[in-house]
N, C-alpha and C positions, 0 to 999 in steps of 0.2 A: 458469361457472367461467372466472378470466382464465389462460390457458394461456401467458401474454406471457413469453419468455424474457428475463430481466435482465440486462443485461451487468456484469460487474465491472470496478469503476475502484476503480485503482492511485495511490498516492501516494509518491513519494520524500520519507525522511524522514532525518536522522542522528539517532544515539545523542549521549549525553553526550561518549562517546570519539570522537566526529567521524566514526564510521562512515555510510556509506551502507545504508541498507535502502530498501525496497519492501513497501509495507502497503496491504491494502485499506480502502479511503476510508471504507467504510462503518461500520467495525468500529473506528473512531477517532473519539474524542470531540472532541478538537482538535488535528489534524496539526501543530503547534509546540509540543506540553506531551504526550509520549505517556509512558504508563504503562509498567511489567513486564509485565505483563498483557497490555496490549494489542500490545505489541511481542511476543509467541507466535503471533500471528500472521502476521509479518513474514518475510522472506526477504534476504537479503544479496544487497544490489543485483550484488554480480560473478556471483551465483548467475542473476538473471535474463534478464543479456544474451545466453543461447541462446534464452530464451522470450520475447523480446521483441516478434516477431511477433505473439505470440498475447497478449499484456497490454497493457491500456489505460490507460497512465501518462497524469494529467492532474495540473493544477497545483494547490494545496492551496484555492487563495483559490476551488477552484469549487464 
């Protein structure tokens, strides 16, 4: 059984309205074309900068 813990990678994205969020990379088909849908899992990037220790923003192209 693989017990391997997975870390979560973080993606900054904006909305339409030029907003900044913060989405897990995984749960995004293509980080420049994101859905409704898939933005419910998202978080408003002002929202993250206390947890930003603890989340692992990386760059979309990875």
């Amino acid at each position: 059984m693989n017990t391997e813990n997975k870390e979560t990678l973080y993606v900054k994205v904006k909305d339409m309205a030029g907003n900044d969020f913060v989405c897990p990379l995984d749960e995004l088909g293509d980080p420049k074309s994101i859905s409704d849908a898939e933005f419910e899992n998202c978080v408003e990037d002002v929202v993250v900068g206390r947890y930003a220790g603890q989340m692992k923003i990386v760059d979309p192209a990875h």
